[in-house]
N, C-alpha and C positions, 0 to 999 in steps of 0.2 A: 504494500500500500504506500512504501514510501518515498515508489518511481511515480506516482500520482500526484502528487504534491509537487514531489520537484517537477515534474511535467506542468502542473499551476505555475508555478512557480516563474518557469520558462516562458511560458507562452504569454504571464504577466510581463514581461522586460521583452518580449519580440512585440508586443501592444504598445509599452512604452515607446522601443525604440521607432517603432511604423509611425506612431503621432509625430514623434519629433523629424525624421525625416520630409514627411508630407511639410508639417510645419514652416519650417526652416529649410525650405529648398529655395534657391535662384531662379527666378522667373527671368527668362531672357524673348522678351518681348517682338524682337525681329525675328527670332527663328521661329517663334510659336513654342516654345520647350520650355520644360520644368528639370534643375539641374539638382542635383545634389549637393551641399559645400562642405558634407565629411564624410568620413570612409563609417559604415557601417557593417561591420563586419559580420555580425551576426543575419544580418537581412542581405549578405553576399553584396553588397552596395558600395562599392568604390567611391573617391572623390571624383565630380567631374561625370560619374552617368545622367547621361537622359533618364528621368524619372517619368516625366510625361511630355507628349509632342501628339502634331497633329496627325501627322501622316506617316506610314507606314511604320509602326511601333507598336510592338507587345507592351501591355502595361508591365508593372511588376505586378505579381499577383500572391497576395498573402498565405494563400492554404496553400500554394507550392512551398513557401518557404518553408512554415509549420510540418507538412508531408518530410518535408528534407533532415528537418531538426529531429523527428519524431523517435522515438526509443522503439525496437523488434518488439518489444515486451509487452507495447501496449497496443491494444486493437481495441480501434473504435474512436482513440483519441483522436481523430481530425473528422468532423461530420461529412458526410457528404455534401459535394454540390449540389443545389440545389436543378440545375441541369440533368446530372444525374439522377437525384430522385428522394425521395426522404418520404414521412407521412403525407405532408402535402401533395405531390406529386401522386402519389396513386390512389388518396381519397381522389383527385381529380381527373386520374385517367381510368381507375377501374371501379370504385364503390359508387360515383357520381353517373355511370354510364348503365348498370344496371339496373333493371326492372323490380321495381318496391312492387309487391306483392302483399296486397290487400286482401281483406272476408269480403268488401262490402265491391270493390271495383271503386274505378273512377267514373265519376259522372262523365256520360259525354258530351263536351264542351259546345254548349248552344252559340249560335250565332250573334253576334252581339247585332243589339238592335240600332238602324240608324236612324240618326239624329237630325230632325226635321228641324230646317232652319225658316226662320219666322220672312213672311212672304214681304217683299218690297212693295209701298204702298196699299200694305192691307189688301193684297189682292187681287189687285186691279192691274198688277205686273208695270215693266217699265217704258208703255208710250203713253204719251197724255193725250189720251182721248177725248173729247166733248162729245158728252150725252149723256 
């Protein structure tokens, strides 16, 4: 239990470190890029990398990192993406897709009634008649 902890423990200072990075990066305005301005070694993050840019760039991405840090011992410790799939994802691709099965059935859905709209001129519609 007490690869668990230090596993908290870690991933608490890989949290720290991720804010202060984002934080504290160089915004270099002509290129469109977000730079880093210290070496982080624990998040594999040199001085000097592209952190963020517009075009064609892999972000950095934190559960890789986490996956990388990770001890053989523990399974389970990095959750799945959310891509990949979790509760969410298959209440909404398999329990949401199948047929709830009732005693009583579903009513079948009447037609909605339409909605008479009140006549122009009471009636008499739109030419102005004399007589």
């Amino acid at each position: 239990m007490e690869t668990f902890k230090e596993w908290k423990q870690l991933v608490e200072e890989l949290k720290g470190q991720w804010r202060i990075l984002w934080r504290d990066r160089i915004d270099d305005r002509v290129r469109a890029e977000g730079i880093s301005n210290k070496d982080y070694s624990m998040l594999f993050v040199d001085r000097g990398t592209v952190i963020i840019a517009t075009r064609d760039y892999k972000p950095l991405d934190f559960v890789e990192i986490l996956e990388q840090h990770k001890p053989p011992d523990l399974e389970g410790a990095v959750p799945p993406r959310p891509s990949v799939g979790g509760w969410r994802k298959f209440v909404r691709d398999v329990v949401s897709k199948q047929r709830r099965f009732t005693r009583r059935g579903r009513p079948a859905p009447s037609e909605p009634k339409k909605k008479v709209q009140q006549l122009k001129k009471g009636g008499r519609g739109w030419l102005h008649v004399k007589g």
